[in-house]
C-alpha positions as CSV (number, residue, x, y, z in Angstrom):
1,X,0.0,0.0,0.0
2,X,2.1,3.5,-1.3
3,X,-0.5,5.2,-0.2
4,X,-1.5,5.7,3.6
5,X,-4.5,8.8,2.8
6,X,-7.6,7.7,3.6
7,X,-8.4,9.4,0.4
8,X,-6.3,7.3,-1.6
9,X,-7.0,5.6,-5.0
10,X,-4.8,2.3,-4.2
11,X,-6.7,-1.0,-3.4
12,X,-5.7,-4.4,-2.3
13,X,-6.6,-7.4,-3.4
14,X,-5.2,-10.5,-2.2
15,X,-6.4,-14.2,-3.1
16,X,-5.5,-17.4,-1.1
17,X,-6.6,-20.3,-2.2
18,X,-8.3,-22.7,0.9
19,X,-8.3,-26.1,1.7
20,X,-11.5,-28.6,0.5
21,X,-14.5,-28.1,2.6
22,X,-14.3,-24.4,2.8
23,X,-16.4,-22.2,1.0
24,X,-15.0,-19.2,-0.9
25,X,-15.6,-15.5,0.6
26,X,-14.6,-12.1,-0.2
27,X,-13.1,-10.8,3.0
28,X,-13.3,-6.3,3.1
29,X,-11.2,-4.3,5.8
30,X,-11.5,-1.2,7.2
31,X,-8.9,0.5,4.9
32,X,-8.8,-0.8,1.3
33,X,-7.8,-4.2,1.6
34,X,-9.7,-7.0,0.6
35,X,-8.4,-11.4,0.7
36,X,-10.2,-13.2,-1.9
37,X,-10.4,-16.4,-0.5
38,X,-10.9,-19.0,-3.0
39,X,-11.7,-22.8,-3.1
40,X,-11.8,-24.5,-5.9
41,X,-14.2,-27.4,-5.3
42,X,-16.8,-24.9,-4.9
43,X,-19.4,-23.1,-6.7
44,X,-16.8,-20.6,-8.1
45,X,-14.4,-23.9,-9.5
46,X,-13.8,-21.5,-12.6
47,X,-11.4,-18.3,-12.7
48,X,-14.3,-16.8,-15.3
49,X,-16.9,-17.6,-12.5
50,X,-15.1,-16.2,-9.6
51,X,-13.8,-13.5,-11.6
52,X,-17.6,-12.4,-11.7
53,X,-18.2,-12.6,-8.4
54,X,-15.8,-10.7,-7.0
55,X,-16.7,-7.9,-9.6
56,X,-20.3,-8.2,-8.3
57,X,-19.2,-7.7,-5.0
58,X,-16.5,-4.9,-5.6
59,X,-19.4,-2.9,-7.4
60,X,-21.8,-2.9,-4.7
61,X,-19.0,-1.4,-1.9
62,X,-15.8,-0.4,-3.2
63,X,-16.8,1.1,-6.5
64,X,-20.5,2.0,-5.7
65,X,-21.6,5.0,-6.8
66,X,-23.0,7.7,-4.1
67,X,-25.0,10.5,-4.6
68,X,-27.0,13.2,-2.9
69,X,-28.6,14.1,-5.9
70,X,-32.5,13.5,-6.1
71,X,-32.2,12.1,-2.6
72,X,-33.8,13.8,0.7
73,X,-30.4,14.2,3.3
74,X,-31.2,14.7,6.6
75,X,-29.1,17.6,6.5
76,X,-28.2,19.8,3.5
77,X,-25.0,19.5,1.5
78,X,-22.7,22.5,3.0
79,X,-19.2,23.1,2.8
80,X,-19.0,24.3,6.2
81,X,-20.8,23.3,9.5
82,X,-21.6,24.4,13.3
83,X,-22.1,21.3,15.5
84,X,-23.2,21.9,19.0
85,X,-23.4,19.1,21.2
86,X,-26.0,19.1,24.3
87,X,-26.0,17.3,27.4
88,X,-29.7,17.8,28.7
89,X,-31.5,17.1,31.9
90,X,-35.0,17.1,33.0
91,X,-34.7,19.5,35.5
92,X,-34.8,17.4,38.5
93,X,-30.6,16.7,39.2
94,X,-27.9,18.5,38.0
95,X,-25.8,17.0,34.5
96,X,-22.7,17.4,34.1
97,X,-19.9,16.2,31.4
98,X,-16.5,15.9,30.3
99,X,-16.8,16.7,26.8
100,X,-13.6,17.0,25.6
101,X,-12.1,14.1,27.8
102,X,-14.5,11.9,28.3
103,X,-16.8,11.7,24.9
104,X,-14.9,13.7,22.0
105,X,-11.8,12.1,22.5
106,X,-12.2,8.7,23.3
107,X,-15.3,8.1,20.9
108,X,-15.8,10.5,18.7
109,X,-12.7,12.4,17.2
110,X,-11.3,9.8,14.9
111,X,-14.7,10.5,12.9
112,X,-14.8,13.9,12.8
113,X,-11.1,13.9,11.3
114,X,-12.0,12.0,8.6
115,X,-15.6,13.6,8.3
116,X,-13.0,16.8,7.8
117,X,-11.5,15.7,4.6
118,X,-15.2,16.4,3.5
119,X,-16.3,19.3,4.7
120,X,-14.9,21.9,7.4
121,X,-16.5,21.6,10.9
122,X,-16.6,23.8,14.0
123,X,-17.5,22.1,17.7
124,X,-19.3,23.8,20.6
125,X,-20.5,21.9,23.3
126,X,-23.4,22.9,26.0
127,X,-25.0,21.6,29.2
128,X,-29.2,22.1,29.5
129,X,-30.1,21.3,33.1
130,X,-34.0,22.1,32.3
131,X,-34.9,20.2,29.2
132,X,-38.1,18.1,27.7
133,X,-38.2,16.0,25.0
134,X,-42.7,16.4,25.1
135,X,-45.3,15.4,26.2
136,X,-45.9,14.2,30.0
137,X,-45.8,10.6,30.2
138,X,-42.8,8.2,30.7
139,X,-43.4,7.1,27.0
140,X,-43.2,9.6,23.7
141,X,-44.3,8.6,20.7
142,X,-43.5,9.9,17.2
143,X,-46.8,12.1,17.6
144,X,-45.8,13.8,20.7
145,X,-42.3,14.5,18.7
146,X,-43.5,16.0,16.1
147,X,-45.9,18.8,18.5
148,X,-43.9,19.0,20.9
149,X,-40.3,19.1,20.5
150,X,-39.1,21.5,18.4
151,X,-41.1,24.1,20.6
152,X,-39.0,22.8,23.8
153,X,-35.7,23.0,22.2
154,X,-36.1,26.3,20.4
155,X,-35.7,27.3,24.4
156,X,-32.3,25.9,24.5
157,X,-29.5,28.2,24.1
158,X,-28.5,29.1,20.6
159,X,-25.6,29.4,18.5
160,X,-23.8,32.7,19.1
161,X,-22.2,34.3,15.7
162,X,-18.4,35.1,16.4
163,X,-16.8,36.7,13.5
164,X,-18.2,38.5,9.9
165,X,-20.0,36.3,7.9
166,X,-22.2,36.6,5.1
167,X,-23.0,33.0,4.5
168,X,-23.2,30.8,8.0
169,X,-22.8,28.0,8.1
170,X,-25.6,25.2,9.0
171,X,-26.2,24.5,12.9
172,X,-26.6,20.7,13.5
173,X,-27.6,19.8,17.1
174,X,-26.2,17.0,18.8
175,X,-28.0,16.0,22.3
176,X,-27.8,13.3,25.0
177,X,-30.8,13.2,26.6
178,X,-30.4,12.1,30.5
179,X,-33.6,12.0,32.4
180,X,-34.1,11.0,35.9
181,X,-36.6,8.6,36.1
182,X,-37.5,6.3,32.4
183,X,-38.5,7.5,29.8
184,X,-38.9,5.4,26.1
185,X,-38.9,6.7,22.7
186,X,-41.3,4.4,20.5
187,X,-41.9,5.3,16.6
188,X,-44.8,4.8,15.1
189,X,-45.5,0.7,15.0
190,X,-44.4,1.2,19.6
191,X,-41.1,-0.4,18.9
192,X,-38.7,1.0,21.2
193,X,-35.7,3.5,19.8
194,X,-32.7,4.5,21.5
195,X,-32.5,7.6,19.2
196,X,-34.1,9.9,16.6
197,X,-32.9,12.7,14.3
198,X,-34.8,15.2,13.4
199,X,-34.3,16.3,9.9
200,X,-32.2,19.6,9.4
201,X,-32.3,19.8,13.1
202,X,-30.0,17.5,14.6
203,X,-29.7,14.3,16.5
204,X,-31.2,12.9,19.9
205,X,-29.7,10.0,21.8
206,X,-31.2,8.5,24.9
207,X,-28.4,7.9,28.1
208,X,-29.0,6.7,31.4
209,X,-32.5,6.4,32.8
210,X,-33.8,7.3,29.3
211,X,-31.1,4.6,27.3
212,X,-31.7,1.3,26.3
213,X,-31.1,-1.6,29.0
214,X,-27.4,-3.0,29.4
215,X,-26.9,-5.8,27.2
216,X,-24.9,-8.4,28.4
217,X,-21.2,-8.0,28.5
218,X,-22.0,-5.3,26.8
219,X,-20.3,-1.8,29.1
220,X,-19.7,-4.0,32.3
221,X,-22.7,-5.9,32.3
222,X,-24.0,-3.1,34.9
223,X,-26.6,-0.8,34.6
224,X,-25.6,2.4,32.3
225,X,-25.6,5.3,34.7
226,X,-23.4,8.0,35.9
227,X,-22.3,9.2,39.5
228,X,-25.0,10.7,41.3
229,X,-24.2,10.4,44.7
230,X,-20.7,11.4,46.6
231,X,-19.2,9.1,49.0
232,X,-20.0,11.5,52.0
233,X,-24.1,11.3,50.9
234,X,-23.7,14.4,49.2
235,X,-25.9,14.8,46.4
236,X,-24.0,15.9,43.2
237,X,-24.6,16.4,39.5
238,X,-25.1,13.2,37.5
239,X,-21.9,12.8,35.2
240,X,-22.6,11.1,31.9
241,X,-20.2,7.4,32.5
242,X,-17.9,6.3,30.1
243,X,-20.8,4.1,29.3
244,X,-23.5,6.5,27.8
245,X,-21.0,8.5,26.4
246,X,-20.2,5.6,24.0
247,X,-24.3,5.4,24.0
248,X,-24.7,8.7,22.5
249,X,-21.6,8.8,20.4
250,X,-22.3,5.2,18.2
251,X,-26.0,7.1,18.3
252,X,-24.8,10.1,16.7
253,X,-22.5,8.4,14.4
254,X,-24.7,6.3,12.7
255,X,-27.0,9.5,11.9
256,X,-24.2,10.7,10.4
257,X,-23.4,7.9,8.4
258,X,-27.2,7.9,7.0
259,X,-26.6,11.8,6.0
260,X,-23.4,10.4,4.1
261,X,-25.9,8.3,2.7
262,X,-24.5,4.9,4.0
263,X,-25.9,2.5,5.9
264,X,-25.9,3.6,9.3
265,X,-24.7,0.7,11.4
266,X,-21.7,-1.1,9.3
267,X,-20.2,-0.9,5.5
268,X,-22.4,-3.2,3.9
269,X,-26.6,-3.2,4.5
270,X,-27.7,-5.7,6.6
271,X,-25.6,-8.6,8.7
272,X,-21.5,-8.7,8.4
273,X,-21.8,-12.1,6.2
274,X,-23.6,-11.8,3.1
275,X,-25.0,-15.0,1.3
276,X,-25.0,-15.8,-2.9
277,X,-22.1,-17.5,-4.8
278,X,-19.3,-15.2,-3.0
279,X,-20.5,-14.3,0.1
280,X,-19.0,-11.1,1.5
281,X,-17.7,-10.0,4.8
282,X,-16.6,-6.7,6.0
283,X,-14.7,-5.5,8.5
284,X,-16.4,-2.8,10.9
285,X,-15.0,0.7,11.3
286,X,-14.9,0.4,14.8
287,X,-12.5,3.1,16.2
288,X,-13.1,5.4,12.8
289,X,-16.9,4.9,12.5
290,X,-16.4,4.9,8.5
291,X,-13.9,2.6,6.1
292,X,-11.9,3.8,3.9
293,X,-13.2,2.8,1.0
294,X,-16.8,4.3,2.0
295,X,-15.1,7.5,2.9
296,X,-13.3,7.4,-0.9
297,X,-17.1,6.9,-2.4
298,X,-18.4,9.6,-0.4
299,X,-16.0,11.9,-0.8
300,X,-16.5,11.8,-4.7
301,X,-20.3,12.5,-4.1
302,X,-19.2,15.8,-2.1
303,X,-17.2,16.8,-4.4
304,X,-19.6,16.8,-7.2
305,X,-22.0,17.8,-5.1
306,X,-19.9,21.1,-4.4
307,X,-18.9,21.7,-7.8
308,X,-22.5,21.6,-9.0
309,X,-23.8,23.7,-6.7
310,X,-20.8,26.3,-6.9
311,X,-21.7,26.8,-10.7
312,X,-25.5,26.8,-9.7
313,X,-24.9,29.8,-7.4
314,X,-22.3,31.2,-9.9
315,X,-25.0,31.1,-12.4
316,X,-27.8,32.4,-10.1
317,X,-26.1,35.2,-9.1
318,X,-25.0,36.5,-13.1
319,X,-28.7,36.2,-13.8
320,X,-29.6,38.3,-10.5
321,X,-27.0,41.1,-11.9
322,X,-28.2,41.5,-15.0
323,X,-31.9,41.2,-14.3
324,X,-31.0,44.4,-11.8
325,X,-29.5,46.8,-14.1
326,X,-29.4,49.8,-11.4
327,X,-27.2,47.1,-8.8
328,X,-23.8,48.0,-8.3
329,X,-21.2,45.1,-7.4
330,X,-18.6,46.2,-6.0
331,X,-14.7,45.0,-6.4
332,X,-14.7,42.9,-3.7
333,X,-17.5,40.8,-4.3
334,X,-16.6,40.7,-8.1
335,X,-13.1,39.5,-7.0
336,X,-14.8,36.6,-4.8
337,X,-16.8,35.5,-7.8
338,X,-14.2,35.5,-10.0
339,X,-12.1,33.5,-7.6
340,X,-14.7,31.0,-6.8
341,X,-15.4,30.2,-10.3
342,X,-10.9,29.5,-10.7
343,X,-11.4,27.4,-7.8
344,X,-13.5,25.4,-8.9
345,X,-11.7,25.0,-12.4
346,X,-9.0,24.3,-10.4
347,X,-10.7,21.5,-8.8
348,X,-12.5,20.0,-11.4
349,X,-8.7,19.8,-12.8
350,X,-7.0,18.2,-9.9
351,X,-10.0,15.4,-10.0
352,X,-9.3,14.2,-13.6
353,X,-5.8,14.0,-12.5
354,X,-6.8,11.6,-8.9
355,X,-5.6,14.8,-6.6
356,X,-8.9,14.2,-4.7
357,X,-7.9,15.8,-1.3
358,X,-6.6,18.9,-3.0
359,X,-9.5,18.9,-5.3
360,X,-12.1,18.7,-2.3
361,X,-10.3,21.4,-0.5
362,X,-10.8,23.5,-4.0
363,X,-14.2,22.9,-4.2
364,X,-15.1,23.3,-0.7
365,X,-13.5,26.8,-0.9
366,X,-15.0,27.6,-3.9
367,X,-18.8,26.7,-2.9
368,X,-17.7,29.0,0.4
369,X,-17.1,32.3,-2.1
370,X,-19.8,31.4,-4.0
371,X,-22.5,31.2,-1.4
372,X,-20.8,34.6,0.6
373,X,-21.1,36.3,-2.8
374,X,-24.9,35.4,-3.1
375,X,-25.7,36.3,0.2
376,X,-23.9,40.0,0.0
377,X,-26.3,42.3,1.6
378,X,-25.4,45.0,-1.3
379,X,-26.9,42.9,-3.7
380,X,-29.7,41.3,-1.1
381,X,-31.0,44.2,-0.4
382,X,-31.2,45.5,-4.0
383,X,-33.5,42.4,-5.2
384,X,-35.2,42.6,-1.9
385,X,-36.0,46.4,-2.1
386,X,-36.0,47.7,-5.8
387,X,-37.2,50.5,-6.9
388,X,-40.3,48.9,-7.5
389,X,-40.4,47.5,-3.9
390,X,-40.2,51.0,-2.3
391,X,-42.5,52.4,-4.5
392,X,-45.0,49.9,-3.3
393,X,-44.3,50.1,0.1
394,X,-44.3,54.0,0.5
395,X,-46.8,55.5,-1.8
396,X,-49.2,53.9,0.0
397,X,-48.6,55.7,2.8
398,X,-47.4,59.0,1.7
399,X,-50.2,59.7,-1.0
400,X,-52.8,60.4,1.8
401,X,-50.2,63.0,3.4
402,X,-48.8,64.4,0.1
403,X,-51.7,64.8,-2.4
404,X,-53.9,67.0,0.0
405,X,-50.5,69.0,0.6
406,X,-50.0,69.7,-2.8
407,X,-53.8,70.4,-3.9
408,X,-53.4,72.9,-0.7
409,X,-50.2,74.3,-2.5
410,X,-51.3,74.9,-5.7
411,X,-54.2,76.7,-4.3
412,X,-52.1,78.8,-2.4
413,X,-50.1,79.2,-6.0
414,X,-53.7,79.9,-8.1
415,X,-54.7,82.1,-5.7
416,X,-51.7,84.2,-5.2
417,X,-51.3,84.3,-8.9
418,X,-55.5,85.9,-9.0
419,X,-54.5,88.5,-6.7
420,X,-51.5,89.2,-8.2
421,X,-52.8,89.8,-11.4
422,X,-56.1,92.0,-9.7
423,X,-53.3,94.2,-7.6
424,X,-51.8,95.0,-11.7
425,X,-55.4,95.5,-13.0
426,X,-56.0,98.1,-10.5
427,X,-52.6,99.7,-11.0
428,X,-53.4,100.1,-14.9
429,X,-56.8,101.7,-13.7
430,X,-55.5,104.3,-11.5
431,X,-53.0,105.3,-14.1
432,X,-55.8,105.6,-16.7
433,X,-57.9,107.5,-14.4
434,X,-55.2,109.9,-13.8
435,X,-54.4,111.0,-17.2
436,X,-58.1,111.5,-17.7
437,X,-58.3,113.7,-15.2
438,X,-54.9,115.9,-16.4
């Protein structure tokens, strides 16, 4: 392997033939590696055969093709993002976490690296001591979730802007719900869910009283719940265990692999050991939370995805200047669109030549200018208050002020002009009658 990227275009592909009574099997790891193992005496006795099946199987992981086109993500294509991750209580004990120690490093970091070859993320992480996911029962349903929800979180802190922007990016919410006392999350056959995403919202993950029950060997075989109580009696805040944390990371992660539009809980759909002629076998991502390979399909998606939308907004916004002809661009935001649209030349060049991580970074940067250059406020506010705008909006309410001044005036002006020319009329009189009586 010459090449250690996870964007790489190297594969592996290793056969090894196996003894009689073993069945051939296509064997996938994490990176992009695969061991073709092969037995003659089987189904696949011919090179032509097996040669066929492996192809079959290479197609539908290695070399599928994604797309986010014509599909409904759960969160929009952007090149930048926010996320905000919430610890929330239900008011009746204080939560606390370590997020940086105890859940982003251990769990959830090695993701987000890769997930930054992709796109470019910013973290923020909050605590919610007074939180509701609806409703009143120990049991919400999909109903309640819908009429409910949204309306409690909107009352959850917000993101706060920190710098100039005219495009920002999008704000995806990442929360791990910790309740006191049970509560379940059923969908809408009443089968019981450990999590739900809400769709260009975020993600919700049930820990502790509100998580699923401890599977066997499964996080100590104990029940799943932080430290409440001190050793001196002392009540203290309830800290999310090493336990949940992995609860609502592998929760969160899977949402995000269904946004990347794979499947959300291993490479391949389904169980680990696929049947047919070859069956196929794939290694689980399990300190990355995505392959290789899947991150190599995905990131070709994204970058078309970019590039299409970067000439999109490119194309919107030239059709936006010249259907304004009184708008005035100025040289900065002509500069950005200019260097948007070399960008993503630039990219589109470094693709055709397998430079996929530079041409990602191009086309992320690129989509960036474009959508800041859209959203100037110059141009904004000239589509959003032409002159035919304003003319709506204000005659409206100055013609009842202004007409009755200006009948008023030209009254004033008529009249003035009357006596005027009676004052002259009666000048021109008295002169006449004076020379008649000289």
């Amino acid at each position: 392997d010459g090449d250690a990227s996870p964007l790489g275009n190297d594969f592996a592909l290793l056969m090894a033939p196996v003894a009689e009574g073993q069945k051939s099997a296509l064997l996938l790891d994490a990176d992009r590696g695969a061991v073709l193992r092969w037995s003659a005496a089987g189904d696949l006795w011919s090179l032509d055969s097996l040669a066929f099946a492996t192809a079959t199987r290479l197609k539908e992981t290695w070399f599928r093709r994604a797309s986010f086109e014509n599909t409904t993500t759960l969160f929009e294509v952007a090149p930048a993002y926010v996320f905000s991750f919430f610890l929330v209580g239900d008011c009746q004990q204080r939560v606390a976490w370590d997020f940086r120690g105890g859940l982003l490093g251990p769990y959830l970091w090695r993701f987000l690296e890769r997930l930054r070859l992709l796109v470019d993320v910013e973290l923020d992480s909050q605590v919610v001591q007074c939180g509701s996911l609806g409703g009143s029962g120990s049991v919400v349903d999909a109903a309640t979730l819908q009429a409910d929800f949204l309306r409690r979180s909107g009352e959850w802190p917000s993101d706060t802007v920190t710098r100039d922007s005219r495009w920002l990016p999008p704000l995806v919410r990442f929360v791990a719900f910790k309740p006191t006392r049970p509560v379940r999350v059923v969908d809408d056959e009443r089968r019981p869910q450990r999590s739900f995403a809400v769709q260009g919202w975020g993600v919700v993950s049930l820990v502790g009283a509100g998580g699923p029950a401890p599977e066997k060997g499964g996080c100590a075989d104990s029940p799943c719940r932080g430290d409440a109580d001190g050793e001196s009696g002392v009540r203290r805040a309830d800290v999310v265990s090493p336990c949940e944390a992995q609860q609502a990371a592998s929760a969160w992660i899977s949402s995000l692999r269904s946004w990347l539009t794979l499947p959300p809980d291993g490479p391949v759909a389904g169980s680990g050991d696929q049947g047919g002629a070859l069956p196929l076998r794939t290694a689980r991502p399990s300190l990355d939370g995505i392959a290789s390979w899947e991150l190599l399909l995905v990131s070709r998606a994204v970058h078309r995805r970019f590039l299409r939308r970067t000439v999109e907004t490119l194309e919107n916004f030239a059709e936006l200047v010249d259907s304004l002809p009184d708008v005035r661009v100025r040289a900065e935001i002509g500069a950005m669109v200019h260097e948007a649209a070399e960008l993503a030349k630039r990219s589109a060049a470094l693709a055709s030549q397998g430079a996929l991580p530079e041409a990602l970074a191009a086309a992320r940067r690129a989509l960036q200018l474009a959508l800041s250059a859209s959203h100037d406020d110059t141009v904004v506010a000239e589509m959003y208050f032409s002159w035919e705008f304003r003319y709506a909006v204000y005659l409206p309410i100055s013609l009842p002020v202004v007409m009755p001044v200006l009948v008023a005036l030209l009254r004033q002006l008529f009249r003035a002009k009357a006596i005027r020319k009676a004052s002259q009329a009666k000048k021109v009189d008295c002169a006449d009658n004076a020379q008649e009586v000289t």
